[in-house]
RODO-2510 file (C-alpha; in nm, 4 decimals, decimal comma):
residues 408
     n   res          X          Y          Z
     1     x     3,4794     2,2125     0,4793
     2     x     3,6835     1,9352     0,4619
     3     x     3,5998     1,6083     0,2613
     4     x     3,6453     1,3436     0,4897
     5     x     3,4796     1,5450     0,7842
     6     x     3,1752     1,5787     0,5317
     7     x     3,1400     1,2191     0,4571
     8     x     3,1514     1,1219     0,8634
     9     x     2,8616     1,3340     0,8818
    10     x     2,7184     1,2093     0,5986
    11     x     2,7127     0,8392     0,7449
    12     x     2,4243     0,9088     0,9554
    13     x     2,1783     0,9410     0,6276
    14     x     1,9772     0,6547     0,5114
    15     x     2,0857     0,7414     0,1545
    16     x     2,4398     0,6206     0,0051
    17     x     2,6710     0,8969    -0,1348
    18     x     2,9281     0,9461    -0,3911
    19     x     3,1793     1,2109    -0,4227
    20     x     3,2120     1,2188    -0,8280
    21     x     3,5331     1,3440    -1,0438
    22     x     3,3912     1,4908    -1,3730
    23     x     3,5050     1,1046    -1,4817
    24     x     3,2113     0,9998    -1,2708
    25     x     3,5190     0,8234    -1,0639
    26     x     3,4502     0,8013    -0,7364
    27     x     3,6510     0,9878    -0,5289
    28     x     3,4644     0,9073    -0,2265
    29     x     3,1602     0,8335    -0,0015
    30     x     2,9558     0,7132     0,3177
    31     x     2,9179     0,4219     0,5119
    32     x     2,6231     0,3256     0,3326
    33     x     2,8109     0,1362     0,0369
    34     x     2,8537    -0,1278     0,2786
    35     x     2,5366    -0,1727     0,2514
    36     x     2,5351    -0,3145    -0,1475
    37     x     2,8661    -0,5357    -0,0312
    38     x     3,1634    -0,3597    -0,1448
    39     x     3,4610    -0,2212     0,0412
    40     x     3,4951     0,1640    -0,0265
    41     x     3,8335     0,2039    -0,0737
    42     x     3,8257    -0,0906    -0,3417
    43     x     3,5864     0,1046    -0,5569
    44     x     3,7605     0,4649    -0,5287
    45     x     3,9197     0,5662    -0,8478
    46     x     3,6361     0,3226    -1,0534
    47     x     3,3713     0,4983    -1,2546
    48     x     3,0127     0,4771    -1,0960
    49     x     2,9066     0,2779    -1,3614
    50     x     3,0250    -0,0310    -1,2051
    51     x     2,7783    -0,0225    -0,9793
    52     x     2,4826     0,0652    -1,2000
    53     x     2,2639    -0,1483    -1,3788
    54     x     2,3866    -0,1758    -1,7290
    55     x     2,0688    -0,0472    -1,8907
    56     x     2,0518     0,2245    -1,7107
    57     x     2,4069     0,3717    -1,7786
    58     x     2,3662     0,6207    -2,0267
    59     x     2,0618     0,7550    -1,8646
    60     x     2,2558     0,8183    -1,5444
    61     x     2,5669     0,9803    -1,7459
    62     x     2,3021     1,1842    -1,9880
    63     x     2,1496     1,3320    -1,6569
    64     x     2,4922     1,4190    -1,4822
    65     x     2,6056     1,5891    -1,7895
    66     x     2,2901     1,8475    -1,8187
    67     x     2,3745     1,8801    -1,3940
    68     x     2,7341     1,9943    -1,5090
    69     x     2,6363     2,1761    -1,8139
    70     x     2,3720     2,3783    -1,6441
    71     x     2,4999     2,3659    -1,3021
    72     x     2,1759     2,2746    -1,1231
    73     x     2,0698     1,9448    -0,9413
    74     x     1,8930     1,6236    -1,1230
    75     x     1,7006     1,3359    -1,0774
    76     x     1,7136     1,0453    -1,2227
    77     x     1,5599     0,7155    -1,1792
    78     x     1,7713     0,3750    -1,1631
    79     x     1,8287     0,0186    -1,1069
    80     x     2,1771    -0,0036    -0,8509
    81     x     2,3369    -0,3349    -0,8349
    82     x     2,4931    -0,4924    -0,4791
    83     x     2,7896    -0,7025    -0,4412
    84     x     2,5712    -1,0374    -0,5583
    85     x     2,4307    -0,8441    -0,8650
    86     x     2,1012    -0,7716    -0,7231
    87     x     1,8820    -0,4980    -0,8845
    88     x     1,8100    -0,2393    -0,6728
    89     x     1,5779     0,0703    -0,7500
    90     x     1,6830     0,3705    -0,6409
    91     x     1,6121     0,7533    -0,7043
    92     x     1,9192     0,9295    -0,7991
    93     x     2,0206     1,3219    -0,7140
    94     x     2,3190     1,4657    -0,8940
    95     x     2,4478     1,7919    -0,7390
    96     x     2,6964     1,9584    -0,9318
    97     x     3,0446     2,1345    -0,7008
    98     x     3,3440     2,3195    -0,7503
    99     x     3,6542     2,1861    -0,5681
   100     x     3,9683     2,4301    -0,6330
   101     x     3,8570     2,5052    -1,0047
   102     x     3,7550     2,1696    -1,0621
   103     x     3,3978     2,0431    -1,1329
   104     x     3,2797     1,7450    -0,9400
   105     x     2,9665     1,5772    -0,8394
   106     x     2,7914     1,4320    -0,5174
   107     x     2,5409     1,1830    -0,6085
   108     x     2,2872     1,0797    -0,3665
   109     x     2,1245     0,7316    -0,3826
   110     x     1,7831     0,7221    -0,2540
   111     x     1,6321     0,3518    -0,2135
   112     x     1,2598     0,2742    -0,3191
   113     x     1,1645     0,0139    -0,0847
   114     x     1,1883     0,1212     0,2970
   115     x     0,9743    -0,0914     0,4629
   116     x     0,7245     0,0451     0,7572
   117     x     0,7574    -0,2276     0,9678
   118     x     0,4723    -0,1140     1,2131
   119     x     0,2575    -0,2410     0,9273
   120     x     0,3207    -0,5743     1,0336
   121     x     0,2124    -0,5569     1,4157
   122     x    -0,1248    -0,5446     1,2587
   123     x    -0,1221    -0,8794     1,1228
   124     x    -0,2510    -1,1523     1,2891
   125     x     0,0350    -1,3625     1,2551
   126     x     0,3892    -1,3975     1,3975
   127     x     0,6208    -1,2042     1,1309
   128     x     1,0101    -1,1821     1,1798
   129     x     1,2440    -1,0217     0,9149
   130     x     1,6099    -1,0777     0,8767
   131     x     1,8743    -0,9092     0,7061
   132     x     2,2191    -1,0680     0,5980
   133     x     2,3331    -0,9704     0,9744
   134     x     2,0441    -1,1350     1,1498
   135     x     1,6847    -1,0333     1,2871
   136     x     1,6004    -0,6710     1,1890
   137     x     1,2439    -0,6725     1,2831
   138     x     0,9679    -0,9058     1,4669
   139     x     0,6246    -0,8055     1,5553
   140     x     0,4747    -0,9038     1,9407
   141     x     0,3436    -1,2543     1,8184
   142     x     0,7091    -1,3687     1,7060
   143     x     0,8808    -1,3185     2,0126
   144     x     0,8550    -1,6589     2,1239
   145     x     0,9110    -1,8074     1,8394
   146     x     1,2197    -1,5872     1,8199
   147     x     1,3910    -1,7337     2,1886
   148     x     1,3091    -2,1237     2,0660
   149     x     1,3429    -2,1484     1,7150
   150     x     1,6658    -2,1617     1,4772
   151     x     1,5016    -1,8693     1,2819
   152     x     1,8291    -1,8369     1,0353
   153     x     1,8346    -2,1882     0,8965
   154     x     1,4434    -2,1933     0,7994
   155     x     1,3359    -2,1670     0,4483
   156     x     0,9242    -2,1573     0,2698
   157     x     0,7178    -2,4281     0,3893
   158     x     0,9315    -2,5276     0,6826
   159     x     0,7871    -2,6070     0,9790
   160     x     0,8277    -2,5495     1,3548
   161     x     0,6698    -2,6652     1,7223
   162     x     0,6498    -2,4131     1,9686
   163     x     0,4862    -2,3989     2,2801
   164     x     0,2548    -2,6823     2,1649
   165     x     0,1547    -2,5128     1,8750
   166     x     0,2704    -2,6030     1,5214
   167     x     0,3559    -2,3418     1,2639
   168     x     0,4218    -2,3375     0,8923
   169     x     0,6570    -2,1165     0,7389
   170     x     0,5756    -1,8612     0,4584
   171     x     0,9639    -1,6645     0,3105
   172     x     0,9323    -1,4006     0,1144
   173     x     1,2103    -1,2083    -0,0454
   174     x     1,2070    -0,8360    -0,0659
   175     x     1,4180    -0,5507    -0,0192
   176     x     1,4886    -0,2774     0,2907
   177     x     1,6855     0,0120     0,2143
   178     x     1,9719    -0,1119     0,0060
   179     x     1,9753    -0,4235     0,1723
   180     x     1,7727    -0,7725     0,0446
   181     x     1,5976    -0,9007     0,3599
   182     x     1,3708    -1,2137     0,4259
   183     x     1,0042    -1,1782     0,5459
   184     x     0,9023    -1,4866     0,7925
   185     x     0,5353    -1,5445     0,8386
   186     x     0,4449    -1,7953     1,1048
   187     x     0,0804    -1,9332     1,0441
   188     x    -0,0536    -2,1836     1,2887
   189     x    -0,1055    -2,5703     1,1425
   190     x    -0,4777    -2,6017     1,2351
   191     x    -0,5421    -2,2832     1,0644
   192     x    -0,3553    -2,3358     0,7702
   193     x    -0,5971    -2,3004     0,4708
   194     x    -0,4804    -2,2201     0,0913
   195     x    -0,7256    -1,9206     0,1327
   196     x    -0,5353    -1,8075     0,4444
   197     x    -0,1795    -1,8381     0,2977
   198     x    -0,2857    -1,6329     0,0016
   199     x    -0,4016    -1,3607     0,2599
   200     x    -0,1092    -1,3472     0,4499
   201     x     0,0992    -1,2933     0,1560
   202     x    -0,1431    -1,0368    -0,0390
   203     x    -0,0861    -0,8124     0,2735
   204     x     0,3040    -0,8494     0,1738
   205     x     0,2189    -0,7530    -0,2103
   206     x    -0,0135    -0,4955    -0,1314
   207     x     0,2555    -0,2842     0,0810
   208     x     0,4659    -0,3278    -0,2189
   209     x     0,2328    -0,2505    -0,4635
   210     x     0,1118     0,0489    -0,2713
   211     x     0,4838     0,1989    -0,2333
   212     x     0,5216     0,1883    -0,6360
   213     x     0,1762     0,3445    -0,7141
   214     x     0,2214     0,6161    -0,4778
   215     x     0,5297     0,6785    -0,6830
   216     x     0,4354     0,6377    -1,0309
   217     x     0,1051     0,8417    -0,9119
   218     x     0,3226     1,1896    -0,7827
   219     x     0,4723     1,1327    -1,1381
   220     x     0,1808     1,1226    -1,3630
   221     x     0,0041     1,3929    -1,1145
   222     x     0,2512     1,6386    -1,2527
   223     x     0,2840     1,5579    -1,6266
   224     x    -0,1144     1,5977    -1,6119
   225     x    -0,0661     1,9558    -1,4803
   226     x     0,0908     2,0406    -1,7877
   227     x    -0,0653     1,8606    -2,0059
   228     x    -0,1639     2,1720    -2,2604
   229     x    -0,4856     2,0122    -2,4085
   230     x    -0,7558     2,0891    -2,1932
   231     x    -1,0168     1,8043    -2,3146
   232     x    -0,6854     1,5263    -2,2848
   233     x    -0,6364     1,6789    -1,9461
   234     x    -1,0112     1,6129    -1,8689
   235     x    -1,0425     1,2539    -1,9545
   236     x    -0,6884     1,1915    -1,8172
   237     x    -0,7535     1,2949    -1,4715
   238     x    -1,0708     1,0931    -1,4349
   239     x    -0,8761     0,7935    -1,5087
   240     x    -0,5710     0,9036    -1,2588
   241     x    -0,8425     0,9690    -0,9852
   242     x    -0,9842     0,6089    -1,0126
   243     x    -0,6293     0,4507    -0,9888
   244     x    -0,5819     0,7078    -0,6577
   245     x    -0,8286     0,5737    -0,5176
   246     x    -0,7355     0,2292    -0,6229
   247     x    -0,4170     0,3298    -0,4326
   248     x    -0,6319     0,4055    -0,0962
   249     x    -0,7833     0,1189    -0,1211
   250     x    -0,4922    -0,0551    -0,1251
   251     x    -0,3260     0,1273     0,1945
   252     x    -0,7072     0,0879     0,3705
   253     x    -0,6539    -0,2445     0,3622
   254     x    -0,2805    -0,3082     0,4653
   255     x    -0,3315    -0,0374     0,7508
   256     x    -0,6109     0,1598     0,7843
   257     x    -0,5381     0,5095     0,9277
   258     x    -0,7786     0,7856     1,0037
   259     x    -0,7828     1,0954     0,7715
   260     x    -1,1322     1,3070     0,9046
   261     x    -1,3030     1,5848     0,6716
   262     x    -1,6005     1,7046     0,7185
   263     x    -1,8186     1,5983     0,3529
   264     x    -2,1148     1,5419     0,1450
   265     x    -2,2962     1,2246     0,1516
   266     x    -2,4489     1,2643    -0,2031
   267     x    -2,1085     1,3564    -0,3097
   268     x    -1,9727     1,0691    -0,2224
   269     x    -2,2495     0,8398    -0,3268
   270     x    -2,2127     0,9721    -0,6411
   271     x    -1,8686     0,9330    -0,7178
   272     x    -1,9128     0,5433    -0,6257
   273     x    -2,2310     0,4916    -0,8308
   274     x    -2,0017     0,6593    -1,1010
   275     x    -1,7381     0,3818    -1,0527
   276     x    -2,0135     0,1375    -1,1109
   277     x    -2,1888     0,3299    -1,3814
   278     x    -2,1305    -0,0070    -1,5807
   279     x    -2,2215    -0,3021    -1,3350
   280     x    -2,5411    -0,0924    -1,2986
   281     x    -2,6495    -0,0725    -1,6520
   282     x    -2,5709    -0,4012    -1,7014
   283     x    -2,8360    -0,5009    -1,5184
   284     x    -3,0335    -0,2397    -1,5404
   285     x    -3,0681    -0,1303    -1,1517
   286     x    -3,1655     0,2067    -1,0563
   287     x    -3,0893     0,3386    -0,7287
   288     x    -3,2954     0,5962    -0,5525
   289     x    -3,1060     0,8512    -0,2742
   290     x    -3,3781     0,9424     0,0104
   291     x    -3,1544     1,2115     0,2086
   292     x    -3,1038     1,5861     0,1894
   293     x    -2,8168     1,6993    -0,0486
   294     x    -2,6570     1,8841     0,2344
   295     x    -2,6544     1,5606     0,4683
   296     x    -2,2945     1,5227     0,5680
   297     x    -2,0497     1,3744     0,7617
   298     x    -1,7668     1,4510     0,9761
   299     x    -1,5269     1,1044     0,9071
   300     x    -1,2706     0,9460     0,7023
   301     x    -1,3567     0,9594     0,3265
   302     x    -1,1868     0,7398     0,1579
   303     x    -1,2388     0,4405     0,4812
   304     x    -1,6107     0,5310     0,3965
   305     x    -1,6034     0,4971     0,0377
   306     x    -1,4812     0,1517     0,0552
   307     x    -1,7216     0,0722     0,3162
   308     x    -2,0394     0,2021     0,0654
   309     x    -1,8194     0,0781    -0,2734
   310     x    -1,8568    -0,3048    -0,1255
   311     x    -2,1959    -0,2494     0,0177
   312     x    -2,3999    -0,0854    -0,3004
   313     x    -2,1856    -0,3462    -0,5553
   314     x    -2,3393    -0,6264    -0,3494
   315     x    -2,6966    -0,4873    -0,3597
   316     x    -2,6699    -0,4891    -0,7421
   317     x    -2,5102    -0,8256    -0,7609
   318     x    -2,8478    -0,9304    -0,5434
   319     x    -3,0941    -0,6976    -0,7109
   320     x    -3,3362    -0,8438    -1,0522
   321     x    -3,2752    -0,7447    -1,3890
   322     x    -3,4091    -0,4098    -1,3750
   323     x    -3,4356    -0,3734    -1,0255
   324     x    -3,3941    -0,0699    -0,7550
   325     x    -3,1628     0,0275    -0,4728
   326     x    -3,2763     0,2365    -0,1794
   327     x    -3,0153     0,4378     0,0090
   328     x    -3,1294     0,6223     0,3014
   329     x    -2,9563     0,8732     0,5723
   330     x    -3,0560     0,9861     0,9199
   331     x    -2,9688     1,0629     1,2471
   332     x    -3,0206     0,8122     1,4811
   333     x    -2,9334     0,7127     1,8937
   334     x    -2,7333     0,3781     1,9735
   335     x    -2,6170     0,3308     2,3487
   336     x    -2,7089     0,6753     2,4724
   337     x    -2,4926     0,7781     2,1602
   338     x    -2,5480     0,9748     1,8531
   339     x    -2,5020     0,8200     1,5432
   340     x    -2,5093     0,9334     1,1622
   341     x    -2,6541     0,6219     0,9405
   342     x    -2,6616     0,4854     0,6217
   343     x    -2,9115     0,2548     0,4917
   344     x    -2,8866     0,0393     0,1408
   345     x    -3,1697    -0,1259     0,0319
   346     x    -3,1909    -0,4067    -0,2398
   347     x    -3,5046    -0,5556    -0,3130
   348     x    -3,3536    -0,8847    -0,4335
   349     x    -3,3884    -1,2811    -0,2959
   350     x    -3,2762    -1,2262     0,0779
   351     x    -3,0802    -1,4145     0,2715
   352     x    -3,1365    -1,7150     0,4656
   353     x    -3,1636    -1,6470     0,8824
   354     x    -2,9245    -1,9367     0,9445
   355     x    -2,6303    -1,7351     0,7250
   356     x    -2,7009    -1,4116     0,8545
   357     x    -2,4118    -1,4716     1,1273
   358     x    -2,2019    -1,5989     0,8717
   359     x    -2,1592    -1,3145     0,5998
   360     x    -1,8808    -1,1236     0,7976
   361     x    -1,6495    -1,4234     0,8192
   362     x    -1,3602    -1,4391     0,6142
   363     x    -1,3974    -1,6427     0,2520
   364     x    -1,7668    -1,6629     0,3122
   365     x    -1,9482    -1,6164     0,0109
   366     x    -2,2159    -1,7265    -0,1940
   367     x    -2,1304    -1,5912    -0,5211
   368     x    -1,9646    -1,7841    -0,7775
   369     x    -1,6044    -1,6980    -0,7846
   370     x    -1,6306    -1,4548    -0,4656
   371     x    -1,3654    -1,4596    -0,2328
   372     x    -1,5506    -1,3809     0,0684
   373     x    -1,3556    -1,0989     0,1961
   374     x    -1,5887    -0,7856     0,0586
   375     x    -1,8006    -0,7701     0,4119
   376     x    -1,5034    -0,9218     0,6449
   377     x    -1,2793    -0,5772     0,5261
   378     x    -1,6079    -0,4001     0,5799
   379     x    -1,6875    -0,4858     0,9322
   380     x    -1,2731    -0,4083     1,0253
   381     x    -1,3133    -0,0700     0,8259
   382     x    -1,6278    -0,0007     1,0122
   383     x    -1,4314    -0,0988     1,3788
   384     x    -1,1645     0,1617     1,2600
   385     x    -1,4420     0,4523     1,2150
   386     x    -1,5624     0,3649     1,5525
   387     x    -1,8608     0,2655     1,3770
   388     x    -2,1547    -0,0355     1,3766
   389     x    -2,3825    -0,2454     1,1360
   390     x    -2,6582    -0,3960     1,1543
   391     x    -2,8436    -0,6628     0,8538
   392     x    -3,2204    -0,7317     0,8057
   393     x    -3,3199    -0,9604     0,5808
   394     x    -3,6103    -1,1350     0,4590
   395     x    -3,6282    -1,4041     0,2017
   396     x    -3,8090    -1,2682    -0,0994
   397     x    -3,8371    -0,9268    -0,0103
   398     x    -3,4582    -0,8177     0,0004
   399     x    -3,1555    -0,7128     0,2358
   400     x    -3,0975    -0,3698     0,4291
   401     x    -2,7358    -0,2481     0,5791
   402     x    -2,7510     0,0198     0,8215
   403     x    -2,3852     0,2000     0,8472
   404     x    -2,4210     0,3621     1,2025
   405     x    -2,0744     0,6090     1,2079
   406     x    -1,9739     0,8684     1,4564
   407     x    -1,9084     1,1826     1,3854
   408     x    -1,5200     1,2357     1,4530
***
């Protein structure tokens, strides 16, 4: 096939690629360099190297070399740099190719960071993001803003009038494909609240966050597998499965999506009473299961987990020194509707009738150093499992949460 023919149809990738001499010169490659700000034809006949972070160099040449030696593809992890000397991780594939006798090398660039931008129709704010060549995304809330409002020329704690309503501007800096973009959050003036800014912004961390665990967890998944002592192996995976499931929790949150299995209720209880193993014998608290141990539900897992996690670590907080948790499970009709529910019991000091309404509102709390989120994420995870809740309390004598779920 010829070359040029095979880089036109290469422009349609998302990934940039090089056409290598065993030099690492480029010979070639796609559209997609115009992506990092440089002209093609001004880097041909240049070694790659000019575009790779300096520290990661030899690593780059030490993994082409075993591709040429051995003839078979490799990966390699790396830090690109763009025309303004940006750092940009990418994952690196090296296939090795024989032009007329000749060894050469196509190197495909595959970025880190590519953003799902449905993420952000979720959030309860206007969110536009622009790219050096203008608007690139905006969710439904920013389209106004987007026909009245000089967008380009705003910068972090800016702010705008629109339709009456006053806005302050949140920018944050980030990175889409190969390309840096800026992230516009519009949050409205009466509502602006330290607390609320902070929010706004974790959602922004979290997708980032969660888009390098997932990596760095397929990674360590498969060094575990091999992994040749059995009682390493052991201890190891216990300590990957609790940052998984950090990992969830971190996706829940930014977007929950359904994932339904069929499970066991003890099952699951215990593997959260086993992430609180210490909080419990700290203070001593026992906790009692009144349910079958083939109870089970038909839901998402993981949504459910962080639903009982926040739930059960509250009863402790509320329960004596040396005092019991109750957790109960039925069947039970809501609305001419069958329900599955959940009861946890504490037996601590209650709470007051008057703040009874108030415990699902965000940054409520009572605790010392709370943030008042725990039962606001709750009540949204429940909405997601098609779910209700219900509260009784009674000063003195303790507070109940009934989980009512669905079966999916």
């Amino acid at each position: 096939m010829n070359l040029s023919y095979e880089m036109e149809v290469l422009d349609v990738l998302d990934e940039l690629i090089f056409h290598l001499n065993s030099k690492f010169e480029i010979l070639g490659g796609n559209k997609r360099v115009e992506d990092l700000g440089f002209d093609l034809e001004n880097l041909k006949g240049k070694a790659l190297d000019i575009i790779i972070s300096p520290q990661y160099r030899r690593v780059f040449r030490a993994s082409a070399e075993v591709s040429f030696k051995v003839w078979i593809t490799t990966k390699v992890k790396l830090r690109v740099l763009n025309a303004n000397g940006e750092q940009i991780p990418v994952e690196a594939k090296i296939f090795p190719k024989e032009n007329g006798g000749r060894a050469e090398f196509f190197v495909i660039l595959k970025p880190e960071y590519l953003w799902n931008f449905r993420v952000f129709e979720e959030f309860p704010y206007p969110v536009m993001i622009l790219g050096k060549k203008g608007v690139i995304f905006l969710n439904s809330k920013a389209l106004k803003i987007s026909e009245e409002v000089e967008f380009l020329k705003l910068d972090d704690g800016d702010e705008v009038e629109v339709g009456g309503i006053s806005y302050k501007v949140r920018k944050f800096e980030s990175f889409h494909g190969f390309s840096k973009v800026s992230i516009l959050i519009f949050i409205e003036i009466p509502q602006v609240d330290p607390r609320l800014e902070k929010f706004a912004m974790a959602g922004i961390m979290s997708s980032l966050i969660s888009h390098d665990l997932k990596n760095s967890l397929t990674t360590v998944g498969i060094l575990l597998e091999n992994l040749e002592d059995e009682n390493l192996r052991g201890r190891l995976k216990r300590v990957f499965e609790r940052i998984r499931k950090l990992h969830m929790r971190i996706i829940n949150v930014v977007k929950p999506s359904l994932r339904v299995s069929e499970f066991s209720l003890k099952g699951l209880i215990d593997e959260i009473l086993e992430d609180l193993t210490h909080k419990l014998s700290s203070r001593g608290v026992e906790v009692e299961m009144n349910f079958g141990e083939d109870f089970s539900l038909k839901t998402d897992k993981d949504i459910l987990y962080e639903i009982l996690h926040n739930i059960i670590s509250n009863a402790i907080d509320a329960s004596p020194y040396k005092g019991k948790i109750m957790i109960f499970a039925g069947i039970s009709q809501k609305g001419g509707a069958i329900y599955k529910f959940v009861s946890v019991k504490d037996f601590g000091r209650g709470i007051e009738k008057e703040n009874l309404s108030k415990i699902f509102n965000p940054f409520y709390t009572t605790k010392g150093g709370g943030t008042g989120l725990g039962l606001f994420i709750v009540k949204k995870f429940i909405r997601v499992l098609g779910g209700e809740i219900e509260v009784k309390s009674e000063i003195g004598k303790g507070t109940e949460f009934l989980v009512y779920i669905p079966d999916l």
